[in-house]
N, C-alpha and C positions, 0 to 999 in steps of 0.2 A: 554153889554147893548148898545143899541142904542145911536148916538152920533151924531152931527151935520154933523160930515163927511160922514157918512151909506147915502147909494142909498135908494129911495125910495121904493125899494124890501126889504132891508135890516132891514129898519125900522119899516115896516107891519108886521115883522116874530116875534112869542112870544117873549119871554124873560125869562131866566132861571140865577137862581141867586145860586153858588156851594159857601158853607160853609166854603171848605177846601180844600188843595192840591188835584187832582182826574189826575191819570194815563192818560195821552195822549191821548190812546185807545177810552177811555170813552168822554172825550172831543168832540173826533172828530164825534162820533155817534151825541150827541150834536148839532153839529155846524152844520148838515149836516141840520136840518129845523130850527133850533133859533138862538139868540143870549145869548151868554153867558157871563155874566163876573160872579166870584169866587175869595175868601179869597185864594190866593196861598200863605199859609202857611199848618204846620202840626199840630200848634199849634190853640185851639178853638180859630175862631173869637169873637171877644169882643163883645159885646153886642150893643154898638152903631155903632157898624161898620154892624151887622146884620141888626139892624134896618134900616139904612139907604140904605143899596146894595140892601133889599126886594123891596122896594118900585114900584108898577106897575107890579113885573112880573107876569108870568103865573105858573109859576113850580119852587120850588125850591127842592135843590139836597142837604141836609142837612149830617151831622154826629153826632156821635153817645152824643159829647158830647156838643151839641147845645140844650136849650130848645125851641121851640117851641109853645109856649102858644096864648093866646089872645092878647097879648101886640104885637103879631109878625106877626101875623095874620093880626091886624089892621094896622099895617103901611105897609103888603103889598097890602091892598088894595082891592076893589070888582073882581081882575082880577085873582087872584091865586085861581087853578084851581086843583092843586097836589102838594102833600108833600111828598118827596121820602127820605128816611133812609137807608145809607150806613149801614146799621146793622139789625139782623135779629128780632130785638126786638125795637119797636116803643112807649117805655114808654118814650120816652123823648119827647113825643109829645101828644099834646092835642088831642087827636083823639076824643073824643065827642063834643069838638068847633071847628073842622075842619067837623065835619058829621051835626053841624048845619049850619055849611057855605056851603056844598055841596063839600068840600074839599075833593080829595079825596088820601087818605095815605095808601103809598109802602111801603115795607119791603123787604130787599135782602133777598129771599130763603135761609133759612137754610138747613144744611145738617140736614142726619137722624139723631136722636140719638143713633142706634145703631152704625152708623159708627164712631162721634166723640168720642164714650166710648169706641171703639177701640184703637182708636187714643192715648187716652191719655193715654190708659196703655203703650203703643208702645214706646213715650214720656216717660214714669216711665224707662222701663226699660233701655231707650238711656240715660237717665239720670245716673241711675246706675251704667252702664257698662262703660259711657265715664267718670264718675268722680272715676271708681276705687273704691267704697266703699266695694265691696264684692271683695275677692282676686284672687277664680278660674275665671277661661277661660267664659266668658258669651256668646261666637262668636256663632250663631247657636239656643238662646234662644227663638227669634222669628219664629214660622210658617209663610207658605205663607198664611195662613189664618187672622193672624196678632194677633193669642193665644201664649201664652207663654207656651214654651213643661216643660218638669218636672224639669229642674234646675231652672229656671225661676218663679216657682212655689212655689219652698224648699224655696227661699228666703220671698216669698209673703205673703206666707199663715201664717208664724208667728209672721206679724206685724200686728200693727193696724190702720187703715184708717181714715183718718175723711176725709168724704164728704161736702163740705161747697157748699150749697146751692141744694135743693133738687129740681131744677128742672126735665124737662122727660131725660135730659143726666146725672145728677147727680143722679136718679134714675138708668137710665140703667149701667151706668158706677156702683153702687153697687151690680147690681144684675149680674155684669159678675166677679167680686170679689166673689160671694156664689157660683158660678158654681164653679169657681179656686178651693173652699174647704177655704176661708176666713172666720174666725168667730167672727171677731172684727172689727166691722164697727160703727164709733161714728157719730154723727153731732150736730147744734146747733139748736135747738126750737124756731120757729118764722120765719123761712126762707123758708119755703116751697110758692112751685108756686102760687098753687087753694087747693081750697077744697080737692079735691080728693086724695092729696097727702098725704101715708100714710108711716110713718116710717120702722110699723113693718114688712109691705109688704115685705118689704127685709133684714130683722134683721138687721135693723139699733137703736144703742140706742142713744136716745137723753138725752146730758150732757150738762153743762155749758160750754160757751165761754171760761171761764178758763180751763176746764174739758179737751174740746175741742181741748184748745193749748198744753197742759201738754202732754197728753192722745198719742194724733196723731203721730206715724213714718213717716205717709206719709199723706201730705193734698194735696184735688185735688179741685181748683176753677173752682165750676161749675154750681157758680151763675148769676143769670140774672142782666143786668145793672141796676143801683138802684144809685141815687144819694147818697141815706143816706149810702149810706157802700162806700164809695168813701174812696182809701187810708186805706181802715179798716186795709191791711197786713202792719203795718207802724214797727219804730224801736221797739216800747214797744210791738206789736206782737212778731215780732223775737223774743225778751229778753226772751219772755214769751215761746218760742218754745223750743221743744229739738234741744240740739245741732246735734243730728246724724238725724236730721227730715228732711226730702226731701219735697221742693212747688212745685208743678205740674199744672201749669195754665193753662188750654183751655177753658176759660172763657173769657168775656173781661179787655183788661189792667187795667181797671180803679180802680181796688180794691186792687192794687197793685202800693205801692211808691217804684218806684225803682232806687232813689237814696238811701235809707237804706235798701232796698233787697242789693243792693250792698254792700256796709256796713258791714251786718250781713255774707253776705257771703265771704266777704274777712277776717273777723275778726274771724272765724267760730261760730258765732252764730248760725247757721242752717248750716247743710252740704252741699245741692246741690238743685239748683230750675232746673226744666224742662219747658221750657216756648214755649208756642204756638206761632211762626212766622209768620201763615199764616192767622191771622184776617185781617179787614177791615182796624185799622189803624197799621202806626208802632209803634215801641215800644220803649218808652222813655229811653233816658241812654244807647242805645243801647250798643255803641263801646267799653264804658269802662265794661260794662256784658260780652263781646264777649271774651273781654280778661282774663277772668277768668274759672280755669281749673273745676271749679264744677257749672259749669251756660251752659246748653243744649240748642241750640233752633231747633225747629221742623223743617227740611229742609224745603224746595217749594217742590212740586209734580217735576219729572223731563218729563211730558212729555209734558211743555211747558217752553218756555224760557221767558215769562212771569210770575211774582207772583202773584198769588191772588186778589189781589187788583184790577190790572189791568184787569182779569177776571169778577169780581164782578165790576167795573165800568162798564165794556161794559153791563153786564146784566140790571146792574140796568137806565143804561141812554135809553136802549130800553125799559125798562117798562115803565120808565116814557113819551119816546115820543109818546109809543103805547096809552098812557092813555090820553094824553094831543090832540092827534089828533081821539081819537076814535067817532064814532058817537053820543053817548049820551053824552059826557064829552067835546066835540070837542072845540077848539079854534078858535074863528070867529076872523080873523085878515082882 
């Protein structure tokens, strides 16, 4: 933010208000036409600490678990011009009183959804193999296509799945399970996207939440951010799961406590989680998950020595200054 010491160029130039800790990278695109200040923590800014940092700017660079409403809106002011989401899904944001304000709200590109339901069988099967639950040789189960060839298979096709959250990846991630030769695919009723989402499209049966935890060898979180299921994976989940049940996350953290994911998986309440690395934020508890032989996490891509994050900052602070300087949106300083 501007400051009594800023040169009079320094002081003309927007102002861009970051939620949360943001990758160097991203920053610097940033600085290069605004000014910036940011919650440099990982932990969600408090709520009067957002209120007060909004105030006057132009653009703010939000996460995923910030709300944005009208309360937020108004304290920052007739001047905020963009609201940009470290996350590919922007329910955490008022977007209908942001579109009466003329506000206009980003979302980081998601990937396809065939690619992440690739992924997270990939995931299943790293899980598998690094914690040892099945005793042959698994070296070789993956294609370069990223299917699992026929041993990989013999283990899959005779368990049962529960999909929790029937998004378009918890959709395709079932319907690459019925290719496999999979015939038990549970989920819970109520959690689907839109409309359009139909269970039986992919022989999925829907059971109880109880049914759900009982039922499932293998759950895969591939629900959309939603406050109201925040922490739903808690200890009286676990209790409720099988012990030999594998959690396979590529979803975001938030539905998951994992200080008793920990817990359950040191105590074997659940035998092994597979967990997504390479979202937007990191992942809570990390060091002491790291240390445990039935707890996976998805490497980084290796063909940058940057992670993700860092990737997705640089995108997303160029949308935002593409949008904040563009012709019809532009910023008159």
């Amino acid at each position: 933010m501007a400051s009594s010491k800023d040169t009079p160029a320094q002081q003309s130039r927007p102002k861009i208000y970051v939620t949360g800790s943001l990758p160097q990278r991203g920053v610097d695109v940033l600085l290069k036409g605004c000014n910036v200040a940011m919650w440099e923590s990982d932990e969600v800014v408090p709520r009067g600490e957002l209120l007060n940092g909004i105030v006057g700017v132009h653009g703010l660079l939000c996460m995923t678990g910030d709300s944005v409403d009208a309360e937020v809106l108004d304290a920052a002011g007739p001047n905020l011009r963009v609201v940009a989401t470290m996350s590919p899904a922007n329910n955490h944001i008022d977007v209908g009183e942001c579109k009466k304000r003329s506000i206009r709200v980003l979302s980081l590109p998601d990937q396809s959804s065939e690619n992440k339901a690739d992924m997270a069988l990939i995931l299943l099967l790293m899980t598998m193999k690094t914690c040892n639950q099945y005793n042959e040789n698994m070296n070789g189960c993956i294609l370069a296509n990223g299917r699992p060839n026929g041993f990989g298979l013999k283990h899959m096709i005779s368990k049962t799945f529960g999909i929790f959250g029937l998004s378009s990846i918890g959709k395709r991630l079932a319907q690459r399970l019925v290719d496999f030769g999979v015939t038990s695919i549970v989920a819970t009723p109520g959690n689907e996207q839109d409309g359009k989402t139909n269970a039986n499209d992919v022989n999925i049966e829907l059971v109880s939440w109880d049914q759900f935890l009982a039922q499932s060898d293998v759950i895969f979180i591939c629900e959309e951010p939603t406050k109201s299921l925040k922490h739903v994976f808690n200890k009286e989940t676990f209790t409720s799961m099988r012990n030999d049940a594998i959690l396979v996350n590529f979803g975001p953290g938030e539905f998951i406590n994992y200080f008793d994911l920990y817990t359950a998986l040191k105590q074997g309440e659940i035998s092994a989680a597979g967990l997504n690395d390479c979202n937007q934020q990191p992942i809570p508890f990390k060091c002491p998950l790291v240390g445990l032989h039935n707890c996976v996490f998805l490497p980084q891509p290796e063909e940058s020595s940057y992670d993700m994050r860092h990737k997705d900052s640089v995108v997303m602070a160029k949308n935002l200054m593409r949008e904040m300087f563009c012709t019809n949106n532009g910023i008159k300083v």
